[in-house]
N, C-alpha and C positions, 0 to 999 in steps of 0.2 A: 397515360391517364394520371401517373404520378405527377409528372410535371404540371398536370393542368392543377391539380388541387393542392398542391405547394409553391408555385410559382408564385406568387404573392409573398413567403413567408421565408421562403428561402435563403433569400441573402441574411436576413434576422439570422436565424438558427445556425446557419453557418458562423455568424459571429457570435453568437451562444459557444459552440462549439469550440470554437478556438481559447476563450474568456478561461472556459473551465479548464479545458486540456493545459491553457497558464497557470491557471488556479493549482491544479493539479503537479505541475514541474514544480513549483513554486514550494508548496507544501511536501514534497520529497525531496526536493534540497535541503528543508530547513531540517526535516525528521533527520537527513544522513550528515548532517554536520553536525546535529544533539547526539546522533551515534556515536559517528568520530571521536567528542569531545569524551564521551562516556567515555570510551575505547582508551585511551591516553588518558584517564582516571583509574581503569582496573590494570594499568600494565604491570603496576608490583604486584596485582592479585595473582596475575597470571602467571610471576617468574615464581613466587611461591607456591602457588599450586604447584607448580612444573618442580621445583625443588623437592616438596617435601614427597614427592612422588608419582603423583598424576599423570595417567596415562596420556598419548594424546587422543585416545579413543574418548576417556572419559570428560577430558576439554570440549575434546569436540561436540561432544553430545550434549553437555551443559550450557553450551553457546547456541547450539543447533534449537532446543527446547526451548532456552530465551526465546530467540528470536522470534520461530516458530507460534510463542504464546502471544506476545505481542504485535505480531502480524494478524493474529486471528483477532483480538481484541479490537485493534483498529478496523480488521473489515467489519466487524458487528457494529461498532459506534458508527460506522460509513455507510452503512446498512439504511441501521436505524434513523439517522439524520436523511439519508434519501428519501424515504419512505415518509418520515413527516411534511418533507418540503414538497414531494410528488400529490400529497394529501391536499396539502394547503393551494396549491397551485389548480390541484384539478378544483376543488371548491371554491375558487376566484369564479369560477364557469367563464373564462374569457377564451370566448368562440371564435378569437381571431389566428391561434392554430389549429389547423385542421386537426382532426382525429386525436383532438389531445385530452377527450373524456378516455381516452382507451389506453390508455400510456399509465403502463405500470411496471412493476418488477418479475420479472418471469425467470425460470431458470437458467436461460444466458445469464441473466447478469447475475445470478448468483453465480453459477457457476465460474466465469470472469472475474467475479472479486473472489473466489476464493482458490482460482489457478494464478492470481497476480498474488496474493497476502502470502500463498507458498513457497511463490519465487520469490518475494522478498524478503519473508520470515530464513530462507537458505541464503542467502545472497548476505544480506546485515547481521545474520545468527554466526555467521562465521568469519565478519571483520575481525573481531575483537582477536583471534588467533590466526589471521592471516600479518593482520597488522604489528601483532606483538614479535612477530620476528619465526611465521609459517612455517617458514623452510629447517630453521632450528626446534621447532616444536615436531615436523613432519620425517625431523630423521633427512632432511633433502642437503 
């Protein structure tokens, strides 16, 4: 039955899908190359921290917290910008996809952005001390 009421719109949506998921690599390369760049701006912050005595506990938790806050920030503006465009779209009322008065935000996709903004708030919160030279901050 799926087939029969998407067959028509199908191949569209599937190259929807693909458009964004570029959109989407696209804008995550650019965000972890402004990281990077960051990251090779704070490295004297980090060899002073480390000198005048900073743990690497409390590095790490300081990076971890960045990240973390900014990860959460981006899925709210992500959020928030889906939910006007889901708005605007369903108010077009163009009846040429199916079931798409019913297409909204439910708690998958909360849930989803905000099991992705924690892996990546962990993941980019602790370049800045992997990249400054981990293994000597880690005692490794």
């Amino acid at each position: 039955m799926q087939d029969e009421i998407t067959a028509n719109v199908r191949p569209a949506l599937l190259l929807l899908l693909g458009a964004v998921g570029l959109v989407l690599l696209i804008a995550c390369v650019n965000v972890a190359s402004l990281l990077l760049a960051r990251t090779e701006a704070r490295q004297r912050e980090i060899a002073i921290r480390a000198a005048l005595g900073a743990s690497c506990q409390r590095l790490l938790r300081q990076f971890l917290i960045e990240g973390l806050v900014m990860a959460l920030e981006g899925a709210i503006a992500g959020l928030g910008l889906a939910a006007l465009a889901l708005r605007s779209l369903i108010g077009l009322g163009d009846s040429s996809i199916p079931r798409s008065a019913g297409a909204g935000l439910d708690l998958r996709v909360l849930g989803f952005t905000l099991a992705l903004a924690l892996a990546t708030g962990v993941v980019f919160g602790l370049t800045p001390l992997v990249h400054a030279g981990g293994g000597k901050l880690f005692g490794v």
